[in-house]
N, C-alpha and C positions, 0 to 999 in steps of 0.2 A: 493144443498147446503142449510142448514139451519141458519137461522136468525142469533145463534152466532158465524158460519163460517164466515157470511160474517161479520158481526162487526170487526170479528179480522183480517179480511183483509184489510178493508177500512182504520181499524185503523194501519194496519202495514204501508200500503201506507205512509201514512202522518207521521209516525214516520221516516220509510227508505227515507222520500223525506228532511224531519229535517235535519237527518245526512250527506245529497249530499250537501243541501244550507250551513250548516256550514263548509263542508271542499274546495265550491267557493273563490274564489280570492274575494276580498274587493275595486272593481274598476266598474265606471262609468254603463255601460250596465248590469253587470252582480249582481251590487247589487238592480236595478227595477225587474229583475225575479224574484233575490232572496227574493224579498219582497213578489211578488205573487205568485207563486210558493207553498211556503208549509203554503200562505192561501188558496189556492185553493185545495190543497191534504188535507189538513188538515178540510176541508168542505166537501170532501166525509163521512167520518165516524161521523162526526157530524149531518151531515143531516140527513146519512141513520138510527142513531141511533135515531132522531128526527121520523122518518118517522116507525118507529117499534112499537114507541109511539101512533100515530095518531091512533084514532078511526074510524072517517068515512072514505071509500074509501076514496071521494075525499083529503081529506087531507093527506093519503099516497101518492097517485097518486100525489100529487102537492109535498110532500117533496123529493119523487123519482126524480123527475122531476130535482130539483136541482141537487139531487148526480149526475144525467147524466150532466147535464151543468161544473160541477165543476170538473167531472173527464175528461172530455173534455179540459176545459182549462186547467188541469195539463198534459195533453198530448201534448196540446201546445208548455208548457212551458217548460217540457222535450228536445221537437223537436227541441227550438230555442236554449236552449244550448247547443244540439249536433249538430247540424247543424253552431253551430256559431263556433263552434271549444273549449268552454269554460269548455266543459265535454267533457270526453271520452266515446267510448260507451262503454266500459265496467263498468262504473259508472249509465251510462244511459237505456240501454238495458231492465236489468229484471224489473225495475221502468215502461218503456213503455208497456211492454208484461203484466205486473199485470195489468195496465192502460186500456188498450185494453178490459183485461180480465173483469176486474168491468163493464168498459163499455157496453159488451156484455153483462153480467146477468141483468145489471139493465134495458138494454133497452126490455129481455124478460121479465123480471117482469111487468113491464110497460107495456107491451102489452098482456099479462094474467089477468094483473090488467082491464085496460080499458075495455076488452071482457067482465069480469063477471061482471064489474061494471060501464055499458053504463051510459053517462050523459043524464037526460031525457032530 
């Protein structure tokens, strides 16, 4: 997958995670996800477009670093509204599977990345 394949993924994430938090209910539990939630999807594409940026290794390697943290916690945050009953999985499912998916290419990146470019 090349650089703006995955831009337009990370960034669809966080667009398709917008539209799940605006159509939650507007009650106790479910408006603290809703808070975190699509900052945390919405920090995958902003990172990874951060990190496209960065000149030295180490500075992609470190902004990588976060899209995997952040697409992490939006797998989370998925998990606990389907798991709490407040989404269906049909709402939640393709959200998780793209989720997973980021997950896995950024964590090979990151370890292609680190191989060619050992910290001395």
């Amino acid at each position: 997958m090349n650089p703006d394949e995955f831009k337009r993924r990370t960034k669809g994430l966080g667009l398709a995670v917008i539209k799940l938090v605006d159509s939650l209910p507007r009650r106790g539990s479910v408006q603290t996800i809703g808070t975190q939630l699509p900052r945390a999807a919405t920090s995958v594409g902003a990172n990874y477009r951060a990190a496209c940026r960065g000149r030295p290794a180490a500075d992609v390697i470190a902004k990588l670093s976060v899209v995997l943290e952040e697409v992490d916690e939006t797998a989370y945050w998925l998990e606990l509204l389907l798991e709490s009953g407040h989404a269906s999985a049909d709402s939640i499912d393709d959200l998780l599977t793209e989720a997973h998916e980021i997950t896995a290419m950024t964590v090979a990146l990151l370890k292609t990345l680190k191989a060619r470019y050992p910290r001395p």
